[in-house]
Structures are given as C-alpha cells and as structure tokens.
N, C-alpha and C positions, 0 to 999 in steps of 0.2 A: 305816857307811852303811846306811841302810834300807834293803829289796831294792824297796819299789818304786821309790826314787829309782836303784838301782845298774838296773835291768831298764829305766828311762825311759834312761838313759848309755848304755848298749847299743842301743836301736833308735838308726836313720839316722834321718839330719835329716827326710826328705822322708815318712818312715812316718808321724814325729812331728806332720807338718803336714795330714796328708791329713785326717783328720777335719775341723780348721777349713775346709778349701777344702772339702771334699765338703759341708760346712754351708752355707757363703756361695755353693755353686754351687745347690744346693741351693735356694735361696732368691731365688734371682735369676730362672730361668725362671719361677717362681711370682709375681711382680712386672712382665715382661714379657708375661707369657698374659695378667695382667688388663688391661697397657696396651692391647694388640692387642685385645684382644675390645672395649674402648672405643671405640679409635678405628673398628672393624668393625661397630660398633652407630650408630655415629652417620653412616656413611657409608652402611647401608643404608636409613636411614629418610630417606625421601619426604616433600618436602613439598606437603602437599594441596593445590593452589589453590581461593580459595575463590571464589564464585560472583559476581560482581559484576553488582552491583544494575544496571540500567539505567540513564542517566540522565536523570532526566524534567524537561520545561522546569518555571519556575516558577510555583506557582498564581498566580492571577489576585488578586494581594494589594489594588491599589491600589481605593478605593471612592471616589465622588463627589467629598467633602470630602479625599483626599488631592491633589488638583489643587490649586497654587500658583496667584494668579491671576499674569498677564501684566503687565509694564511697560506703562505705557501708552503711547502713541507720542504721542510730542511733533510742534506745531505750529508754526511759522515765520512772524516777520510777514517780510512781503517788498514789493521796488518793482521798479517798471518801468521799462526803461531799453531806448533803441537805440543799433543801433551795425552794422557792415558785417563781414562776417564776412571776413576776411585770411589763415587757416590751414585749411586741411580735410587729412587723410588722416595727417596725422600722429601722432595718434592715434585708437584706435576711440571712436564716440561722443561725442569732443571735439572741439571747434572753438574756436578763438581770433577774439576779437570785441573790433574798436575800436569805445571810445565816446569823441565828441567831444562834450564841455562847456565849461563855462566856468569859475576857478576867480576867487576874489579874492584881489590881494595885501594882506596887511595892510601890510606896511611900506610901498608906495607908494600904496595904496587905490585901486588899478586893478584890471579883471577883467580876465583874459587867457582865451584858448582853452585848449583843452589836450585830447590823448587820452590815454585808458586802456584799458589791454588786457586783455581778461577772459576767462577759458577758461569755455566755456559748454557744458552737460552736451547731447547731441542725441541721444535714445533708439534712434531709429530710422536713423539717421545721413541726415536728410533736407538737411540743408544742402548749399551747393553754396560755393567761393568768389564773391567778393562779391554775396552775398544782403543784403540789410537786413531784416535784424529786430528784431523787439522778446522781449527775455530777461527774466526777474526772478530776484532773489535768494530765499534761503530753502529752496533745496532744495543743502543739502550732499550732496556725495556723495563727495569727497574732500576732503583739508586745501587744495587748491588748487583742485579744483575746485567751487563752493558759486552757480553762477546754473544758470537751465534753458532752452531757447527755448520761447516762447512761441507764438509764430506768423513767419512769411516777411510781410513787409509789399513788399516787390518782388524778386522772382527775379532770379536771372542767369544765364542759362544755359538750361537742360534746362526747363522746365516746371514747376508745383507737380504738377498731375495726373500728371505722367509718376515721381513722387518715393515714397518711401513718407510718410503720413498722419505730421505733427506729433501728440504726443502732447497732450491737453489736460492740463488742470490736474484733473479729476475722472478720467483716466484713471492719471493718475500716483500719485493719493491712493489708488484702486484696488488699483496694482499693491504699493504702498508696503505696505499692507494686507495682503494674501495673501503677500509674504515674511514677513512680522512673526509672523503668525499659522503659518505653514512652520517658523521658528523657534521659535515656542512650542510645536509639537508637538514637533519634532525634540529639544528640552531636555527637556521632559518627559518623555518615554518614554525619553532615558538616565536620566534619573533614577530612575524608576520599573526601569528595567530591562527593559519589556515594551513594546510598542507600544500604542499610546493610540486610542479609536475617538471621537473628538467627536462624532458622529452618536448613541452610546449613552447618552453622556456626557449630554446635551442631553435624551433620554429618558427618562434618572435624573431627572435636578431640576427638568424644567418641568413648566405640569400639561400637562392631556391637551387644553384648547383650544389650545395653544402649538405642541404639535408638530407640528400637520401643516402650520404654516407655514417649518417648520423641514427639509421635505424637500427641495426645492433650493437652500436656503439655501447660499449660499458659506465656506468656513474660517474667514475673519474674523468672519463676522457669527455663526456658531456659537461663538468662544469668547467675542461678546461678549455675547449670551445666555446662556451657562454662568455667566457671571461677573457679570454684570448690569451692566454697567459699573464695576466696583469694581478695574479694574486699579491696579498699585501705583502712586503717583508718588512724584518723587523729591521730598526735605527742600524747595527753593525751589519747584518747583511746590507741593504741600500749601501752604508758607505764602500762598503767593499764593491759592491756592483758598478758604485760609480767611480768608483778608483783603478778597477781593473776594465769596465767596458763589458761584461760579457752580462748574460739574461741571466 
C-alpha cells in the first residue's frame, strides 16, 4: 500500500471531511452577504416622486366653421276644433276636452252625433272644468298628447281675468324657439368639450354692419344668423324643399 493511501486509512472520518465542509461553508456565507447586500440596496433606495404637471383646462380648439349647424325645427299644419273641457287636475298642464261632431255611416248613409275626447296641452294651466274652448292640433308634445288651447270662448267658473294669460300661438313658437336653440348649445359644447359663446360666435362671421343688431338679439335668432338659415333637414323635408322650391 502506498503511504499516502495507508496515512489517508488512518486519519478519522470526520478529519477526512472537514476540508470539503470548511470549503462549502466557506462559500456559502459568501453567497448570502451578496444576497443580503441586494436585498439592503433595494430597500434603501427611495423612490423620488416626480412633480406633476398641473392640470390645465383645455385650449380654446373649436373655430367658427367647427360649429354643426342645427336641425331645423319642423312645422305643423293644424285645425280648429271646440269642445267643453270635462277633466282638469289630473294632470299638470293637461286637460281632457269633449268634442261633439257628427260622423257618417257608410253602411246605413246616416250622420249620427258622436263625441271624442282629446287631451289638450294648457301651458299655463289656465283652464277651469267646463270651460269651452277652441284647441287646434299640430303641437305634439306627447304620444298622446298632440292639440293645444287656443283660446276660452266662455268660462265657467272663476273669471278669464282672474286666470293666468292663455298662451298665443306666436308665443308658443317663441318658447318652442329658445328650447331648440338651449339644446343646440347644450350639444354643442359636449361636443366641443368647452362651453360655446354665440354672442362671439356671431362676431366671428358677420360683418361689422350685422352686429350691432345682434346685441339684444335672443339665442334663437343668434344661431339663426350664425347659420344663415342653412340648418340640417331631414331626407322628406329636403325632398319636398326641392320639389316644391321654397326655404
């Protein structure tokens, strides 16, 4: 036997091993110091917040020609008709109105009487029960309700003076007017994103004889000056516009 293999048979087990563990221990805290110093470097460093910008509203993007024009507000032909008003209070505004006519039979070729009950639009809630008036159609304002009163042809009751003022037929086209025109600012300016000034608007694209008639000018009549009358109609208006020639 060779003496270094007979001198390795002689040392203990544990003499025999200690270099490899004092190697592998060796080598381990040297693996641990760098994980630790890792995770000690990433836990000291701070994160800088950074300055945030303000936020500012947005520029004033929209110019003259980005304004849509307007739908155009459609017209109604309408008739006249009486009838005694039989409902008040039960709803606002609305009143229920018998109209008594006549109707024909075809199969017997007699006219008979006949009523019909019509819920009539009353702005001001000026009616009283059985008033007589005269209503016309042509102003929708519901799927069921579509007449308006026109005028009180005899009270009952309370007074017309003692009542609020029936709305006419030029004050309702008025009012009809300034919603439409309420609504095309309102859409517009979501659109846009920014609120809209028609008063500047109007200053942009008229000349300078135009505008100083344009200082009290009401909302309607501002976007109908902005627009010159060229709001949109729909596919059977147009046809009809250009079938008949007229604005």
């Amino acid at each position: 036997m060779a003496p270094s293999h007979l001198l390795r048979a002689i040392m203990p087990f544990s003499a025999a091993m200690a270099p490899s563990a004092t190697l592998a221990r060796s080598k381990i805290p040297s693996s641990a110091a760098l994980i630790h110093s890792v995770i000690r470097s990433a836990s000291t460093k701070t994160k800088i917040p950074k300055n945030k910008q303000p936020s500012q509203p947005p520029p004033n993007t929209y110019t003259p020609a980005a304004l849509q024009p307007p739908s155009r507000l459609r017209t109604y032909a309408y008739s006249s008709k009486t009838g005694t008003v039989i409902s008040v209070g039960r709803m606002d505004r609305t009143v229920r109105v018998s109209h008594r006519h006549t109707t024909f039979d075809t199969t017997v070729q007699k006219v008979y009487p006949k009523e019909t009950e019509y819920l009539v639009s009353d702005p001001r809630n000026s009616l009283r029960e059985g008033d007589v008036i005269e209503f016309s159609s042509g102003a929708p304002k519901t799927r069921h309700v579509r007449h308006v009163v026109e005028r009180i042809i005899n009270p009952f009751g309370s007074a017309i003076e003692d009542r609020p003022p029936v709305m006419s037929r030029k004050e309702r086209e008025q009012e009809r007017e300034r919603k439409w025109a309420e609504k095309y600012v309102r859409r517009e300016s979501r659109r846009l994103g920014q609120p809209i000034d028609l008063a500047a608007e109007a200053r942009a694209r008229l000349p300078k004889h135009d505008q100083s008639k344009m200082k009290n000018a009401s909302l309607a009549s501002l976007v109908h000056r902005i627009h010159r009358n060229n709001e949109r109609a729909g596919k059977v208006k147009t046809l009809v516009l250009s079938r008949t020639g007229g604005n």
